[in-house]
N, C-alpha and C positions, 0 to 999 in steps of 0.2 A: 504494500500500500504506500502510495506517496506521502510523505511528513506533510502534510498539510489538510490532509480529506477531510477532519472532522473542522476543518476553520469553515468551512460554505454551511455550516447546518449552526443554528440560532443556540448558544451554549445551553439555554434554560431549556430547549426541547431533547435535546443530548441528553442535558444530564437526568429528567425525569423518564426516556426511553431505556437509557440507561439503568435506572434505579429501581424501574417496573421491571426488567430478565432478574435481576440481582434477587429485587422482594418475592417475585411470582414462583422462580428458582425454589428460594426457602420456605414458602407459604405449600410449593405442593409436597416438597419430600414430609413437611411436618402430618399433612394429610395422610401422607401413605402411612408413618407410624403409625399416626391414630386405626385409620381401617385396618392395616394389614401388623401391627406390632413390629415392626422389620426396619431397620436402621438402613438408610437409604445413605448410597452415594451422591453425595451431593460436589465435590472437586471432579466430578466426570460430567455431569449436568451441566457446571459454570462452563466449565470448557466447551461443551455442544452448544450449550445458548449462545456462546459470546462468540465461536467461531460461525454459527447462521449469520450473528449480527454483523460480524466483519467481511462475509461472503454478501449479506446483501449492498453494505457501501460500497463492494468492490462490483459490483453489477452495476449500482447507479453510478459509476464512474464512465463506464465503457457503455 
């Protein structure tokens, strides 16, 4: 990704996009303990959420 991608997108809508993978991330693995009692990988999720998110800036580049 070019050093500048995230400078064209409005900081305060970044960092609330941003902030919803992060909270939505922890808000489902906490779900699954409850239904299923089972301790969720959550450092393999951050990675899948955050590498969609940097496939899709890199889509709207090209």
């Amino acid at each position: 990704m070019k050093e500048d991608t995230l400078a064209d997108y409005h900081p305060i809508a970044l960092a609330d996009i941003l902030w919803g993978i992060f909270s939505g991330v922890v808000l489902r693995e906490e779900v699954k303990k409850v239904i299923n009692g089972s301790e969720g990988f959550v450092n393999g999720d951050f990675d899948m959420a955050f590498d969609i998110f940097i496939r899709g800036l890199q889509a709207a580049q090209n």
